[in-house]
N, C-alpha and C positions, 0 to 999 in steps of 0.2 A: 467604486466598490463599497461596499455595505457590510455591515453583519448585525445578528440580532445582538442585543441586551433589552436590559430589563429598566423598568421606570422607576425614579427616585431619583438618580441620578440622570434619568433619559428622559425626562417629563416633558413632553408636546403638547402643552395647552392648546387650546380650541381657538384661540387668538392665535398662535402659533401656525396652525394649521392653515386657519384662513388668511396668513400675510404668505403663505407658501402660493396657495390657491389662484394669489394674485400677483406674485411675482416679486413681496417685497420680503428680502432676506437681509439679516442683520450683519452675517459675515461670510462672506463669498469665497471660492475658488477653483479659480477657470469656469469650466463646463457647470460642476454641479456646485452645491454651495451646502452649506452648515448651517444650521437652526440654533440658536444660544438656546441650549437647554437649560432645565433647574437642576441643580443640584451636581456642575458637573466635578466638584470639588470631592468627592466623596469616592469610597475605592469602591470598587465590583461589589466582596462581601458585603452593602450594605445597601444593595440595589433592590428591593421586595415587589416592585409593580408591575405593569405589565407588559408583555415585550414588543418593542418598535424596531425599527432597522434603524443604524446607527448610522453616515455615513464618516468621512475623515475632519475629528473634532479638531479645531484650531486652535486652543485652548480648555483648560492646560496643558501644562506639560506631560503631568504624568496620566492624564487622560489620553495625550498622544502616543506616549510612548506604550500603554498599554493595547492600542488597537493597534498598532505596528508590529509589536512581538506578537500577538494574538495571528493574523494574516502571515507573519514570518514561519509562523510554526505550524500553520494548518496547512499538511500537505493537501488533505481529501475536497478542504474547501466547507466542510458542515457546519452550518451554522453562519454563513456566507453567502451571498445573490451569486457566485461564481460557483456553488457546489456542484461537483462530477456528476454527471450521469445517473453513474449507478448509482448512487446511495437512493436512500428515500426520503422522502424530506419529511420536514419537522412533523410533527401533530398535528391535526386538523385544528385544535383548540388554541396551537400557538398561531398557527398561520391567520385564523382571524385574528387576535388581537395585534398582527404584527398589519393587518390590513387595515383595524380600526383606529393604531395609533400612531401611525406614521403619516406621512407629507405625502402627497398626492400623485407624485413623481417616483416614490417607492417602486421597489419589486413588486412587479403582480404576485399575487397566490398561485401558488406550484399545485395544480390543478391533477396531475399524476398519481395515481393509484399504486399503493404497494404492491406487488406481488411476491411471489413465495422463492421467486430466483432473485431479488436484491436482496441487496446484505442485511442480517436480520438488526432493526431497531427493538430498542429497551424504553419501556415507558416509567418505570420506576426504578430509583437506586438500589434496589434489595435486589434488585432482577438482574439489573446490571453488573451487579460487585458479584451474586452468586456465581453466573455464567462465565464472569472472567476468572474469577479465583477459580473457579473449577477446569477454565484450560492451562491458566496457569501451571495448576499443579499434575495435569495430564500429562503436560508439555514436559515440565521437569523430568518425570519417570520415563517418556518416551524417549526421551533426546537420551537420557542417561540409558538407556539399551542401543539406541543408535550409537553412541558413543564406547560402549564394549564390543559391538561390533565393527566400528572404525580404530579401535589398535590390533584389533584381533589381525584385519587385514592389510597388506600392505601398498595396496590401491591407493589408499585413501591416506598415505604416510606420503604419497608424490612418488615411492616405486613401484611403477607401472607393468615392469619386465616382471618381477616374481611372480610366483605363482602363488594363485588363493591359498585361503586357509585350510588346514587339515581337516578343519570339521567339517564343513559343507558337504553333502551330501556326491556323491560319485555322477548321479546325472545330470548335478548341477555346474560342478567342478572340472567339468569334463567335455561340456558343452561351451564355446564360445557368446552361443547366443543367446543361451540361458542364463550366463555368466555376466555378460553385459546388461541384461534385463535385470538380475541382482544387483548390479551395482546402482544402476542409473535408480532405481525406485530408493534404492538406499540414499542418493543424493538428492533426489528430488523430497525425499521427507525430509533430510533435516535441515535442508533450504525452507520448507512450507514450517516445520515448527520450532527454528531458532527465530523466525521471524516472529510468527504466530505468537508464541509464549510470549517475545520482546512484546511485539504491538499489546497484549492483555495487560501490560504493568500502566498504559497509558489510563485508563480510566480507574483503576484503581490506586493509583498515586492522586493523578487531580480531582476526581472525583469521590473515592473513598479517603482519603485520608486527606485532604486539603478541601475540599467540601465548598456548598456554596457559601458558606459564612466567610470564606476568605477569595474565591473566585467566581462569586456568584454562579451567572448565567454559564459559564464554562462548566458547571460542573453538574449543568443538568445532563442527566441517562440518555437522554435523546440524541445527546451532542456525538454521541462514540458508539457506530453502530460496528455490528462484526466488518473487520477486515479483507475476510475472503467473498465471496458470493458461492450461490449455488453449484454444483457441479452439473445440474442439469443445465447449464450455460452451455458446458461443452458438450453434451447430448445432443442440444437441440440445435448448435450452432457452429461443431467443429472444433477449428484452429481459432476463429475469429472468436468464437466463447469463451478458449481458453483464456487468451490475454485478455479481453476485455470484457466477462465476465467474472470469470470464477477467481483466476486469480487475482492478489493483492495488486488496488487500483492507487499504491501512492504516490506515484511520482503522474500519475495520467494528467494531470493539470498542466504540470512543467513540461512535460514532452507534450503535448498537446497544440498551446498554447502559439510557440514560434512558427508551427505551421499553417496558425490562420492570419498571419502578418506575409506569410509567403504567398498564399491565396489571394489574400490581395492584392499584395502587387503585380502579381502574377495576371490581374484579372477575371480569375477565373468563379464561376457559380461557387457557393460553398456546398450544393448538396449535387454535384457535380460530378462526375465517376473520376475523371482526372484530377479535383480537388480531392477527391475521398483517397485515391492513391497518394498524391502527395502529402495530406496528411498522415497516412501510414509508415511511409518513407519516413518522414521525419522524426516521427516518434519511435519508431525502432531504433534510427541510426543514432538518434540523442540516448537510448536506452543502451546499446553496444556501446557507443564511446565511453558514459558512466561507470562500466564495464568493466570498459579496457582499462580504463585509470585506475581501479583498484584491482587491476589485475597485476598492472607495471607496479603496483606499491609492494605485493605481495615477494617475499625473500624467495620464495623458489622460482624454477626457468619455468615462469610462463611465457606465453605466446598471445599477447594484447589483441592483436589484431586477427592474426587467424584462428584465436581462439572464440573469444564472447564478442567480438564487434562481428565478425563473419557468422555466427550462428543468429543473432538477432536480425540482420539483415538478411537471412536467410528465412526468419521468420514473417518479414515482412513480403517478402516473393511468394511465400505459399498462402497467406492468408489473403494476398491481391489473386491470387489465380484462384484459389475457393469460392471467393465471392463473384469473380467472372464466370466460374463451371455453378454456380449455384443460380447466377442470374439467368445466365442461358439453358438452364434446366427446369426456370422456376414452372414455364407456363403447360411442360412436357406431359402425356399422359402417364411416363413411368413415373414421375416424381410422385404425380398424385394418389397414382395406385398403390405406391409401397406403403406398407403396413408403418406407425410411428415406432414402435420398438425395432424393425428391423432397418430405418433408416440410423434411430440411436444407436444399434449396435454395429452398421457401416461406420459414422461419427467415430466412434470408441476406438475400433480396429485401425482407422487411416491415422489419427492421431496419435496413437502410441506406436503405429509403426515409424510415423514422420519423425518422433522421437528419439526412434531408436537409432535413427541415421544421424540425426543432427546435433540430440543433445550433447553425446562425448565433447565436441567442441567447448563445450562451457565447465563439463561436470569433468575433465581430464583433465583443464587448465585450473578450477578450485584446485583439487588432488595436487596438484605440482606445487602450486604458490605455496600448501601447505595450511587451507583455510579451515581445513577439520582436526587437524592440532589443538586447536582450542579449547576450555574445558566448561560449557555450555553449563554445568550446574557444581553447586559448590559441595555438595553431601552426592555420595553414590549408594544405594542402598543394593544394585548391582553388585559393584565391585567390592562392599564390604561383606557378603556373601561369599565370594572370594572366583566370580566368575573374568576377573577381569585376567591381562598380563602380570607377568611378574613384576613386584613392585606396586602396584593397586594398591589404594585403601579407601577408605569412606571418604575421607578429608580430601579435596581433589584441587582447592584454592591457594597449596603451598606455594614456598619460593621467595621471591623477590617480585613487591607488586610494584617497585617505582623503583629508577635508579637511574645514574649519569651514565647514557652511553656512547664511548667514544669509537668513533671511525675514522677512515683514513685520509679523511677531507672534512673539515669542517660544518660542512652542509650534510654531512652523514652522523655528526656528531648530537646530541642532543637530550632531554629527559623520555626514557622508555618506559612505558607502563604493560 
């Protein structure tokens, strides 16, 4: 594994390069091996030249220990020869220099074209800090109206028997399946922007306020592209867009990953229809298990397994039968005939109905654990208005933020934040 930095501390002289060329390395290990750089004494902030792929330094220490937390912490892989899929890669102007200053052995150049459905990249830090503080602050006001309308109702307090709130409308309130579609859309946004809002604080902490004078190359705008992808992922490609488009790709690495170890031993093709399934498989049921475990953390009666492991595996059956009804339809004259908007609007329809059967599984076991209790933003400009429940005010971060809490066995005992 590799990742980019920057020269000064990553200096490959021309001597250097040509002891690579020919096989003779100053400090080896295993497979690939370590080039004694100049300057490796020196931190990130003081790195100004220009970028090569780094691979794992032997010395020093805290030159180690910094590419260790760097790989620990990068789910997405950017900024890394292992980066996901989707993102885009660096800059055309970083990629040469990462071609003209490296060992010969290097990453090729990621020869792949942006287009308008991967996640949008930032070329400058004014562009970058605007764009995230601006959903930041979206985020905030959004979640806080989703959040007046999660005490409003008692769905979303884990009891499920009452009935909705007074205000909703007679046709909505009244309807089971209109009622269901209320809620599920109400769950599925404030999944898409507690996380959304969370992910925007990542480059505006390292980036905006720790900068490259103290993180260097980490805290270039390129490093931290958006989160989500296009929705015309799921337009143009389903179920199989949804998760592996549009929505947030951060764990795609880690589930990924164990199932081309399975592939292998398995012997099987890796662009193989039976590998493509087994890696489907795997990454959903490692994505359900994740799941279930913080479902079992959760205080209220959820249901681990028949809740979020049974719905992701569930997810994974329909998006192996799409791509079967989609192969066996590819070469048809109806496929080709259909108009693209009226196949996007088939897409649209089967997907939010498959949702409508499935998601409860996930979005009724949050509800229960009690995962929208929470209080998502610290000022409510809502509820100081005075739209909230009885009891509301602006100030929404009282209480007790730390304390000794004891339980009935010692392994329940412990500090609660």
């Amino acid at each position: 594994m590799r990742r980019v930095e920057q020269n000064g501390a990553l200096t490959e002289t021309k001597e250097h390069r040509e002891e690579d060329a020919q096989g003779i390395t100053k400090e080896s290990s295993g497979d690939d091996y370590t080039t004694a750089l100049e300057g490796e004494h020196l931190g990130p902030g003081k790195r100004r030249g220009c970028f090569a792929w780094q691979p794992y330094p032997l010395s020093p220490f805290i030159e180690r220990l910094d590419w260790v937390l760097d790989i620990f912490c990068n789910f997405r892989g950017m900024g890394w020869n292992w980066r996901i899929s989707g993102l885009p890669p660096p800059p055309k102007w970083v990629q040469e220099q990462l071609q003209e200053n490296s060992s010969p052995n290097a990453p090729q150049r990621d020869t792949r074209t942006t287009d308008s459905k991967m996640a949008r990249v930032y070329y400058t830090r004014a562009e970058l800090l605007r764009a995230n503080l601006k959903t930041f602050m979206l985020g905030c006001l959004i979640l806080d109206l989703l959040k007046v309308i999660v005490n409003h109702d008692p769905y979303f307090w884990g009891i499920q028997s009452r009935p909705p709130p007074a205000y909703l409308p007679i046709f909505l309130a009244s309807s089971p399946i209109l009622l269901r579609f209320y809620r599920l859309a109400v769950s599925q946004l404030l999944i898409k922007w507690s996380l959304q809002t969370l992910f925007s604080l990542a480059p505006l902490f390292f980036s905006g306020i720790l900068g490259p004078n103290i993180i260097g190359a980490r805290a270039e705008p390129w490093m931290y592209p958006d989160t989500w992808g296009s929705y015309a992922h799921v337009l143009d490609r389903g179920l199989a867009g949804w998760w592996a488009g549009w929505w947030h790709q951060t764990f795609r690495f880690a589930f990924a990953e164990p199932a081309r170890k399975l592939i292998r031993l398995a012997g099987l093709g890796p662009r193989s229809l039976p590998a493509q399934f087994l890696q489907l498989l795997t990454a959903f049921a490692l994505s359900g298990f994740l799941h279930a475990c913080a479902s079992y953390t959760q205080p209220g009666p959820t249901r681990p397994f028949r809740g979020p492991l049974c719905f992701f595996l569930l997810q994974a059956l329909a998006v192996a039968a799409e791509t079967l009804l989609v192969r066996s339809l590819k070469d048809s004259r109806l496929l080709r005939s259909l108009p693209r908007w009226l196949g996007r609007l088939i897409r649209l329809l089967y997907v939010h109905v498959w949702f409508y059967h499935t998601a409860p599984l996930l979005a009724d076991d949050f509800a229960r654990g009690g995962l929208w209790l929470y209080e998502p933003v610290p000022i409510s400009p809502l509820r100081a208005l005075g739209v909230g429940v009885r009891g509301d005010g602006w100030w929404c971060w009282g209480g007790q933020w730390i304390y000794l809490h004891q339980g009935k066995r010692w392994w329940k005992s412990g500090i609660a934040f």
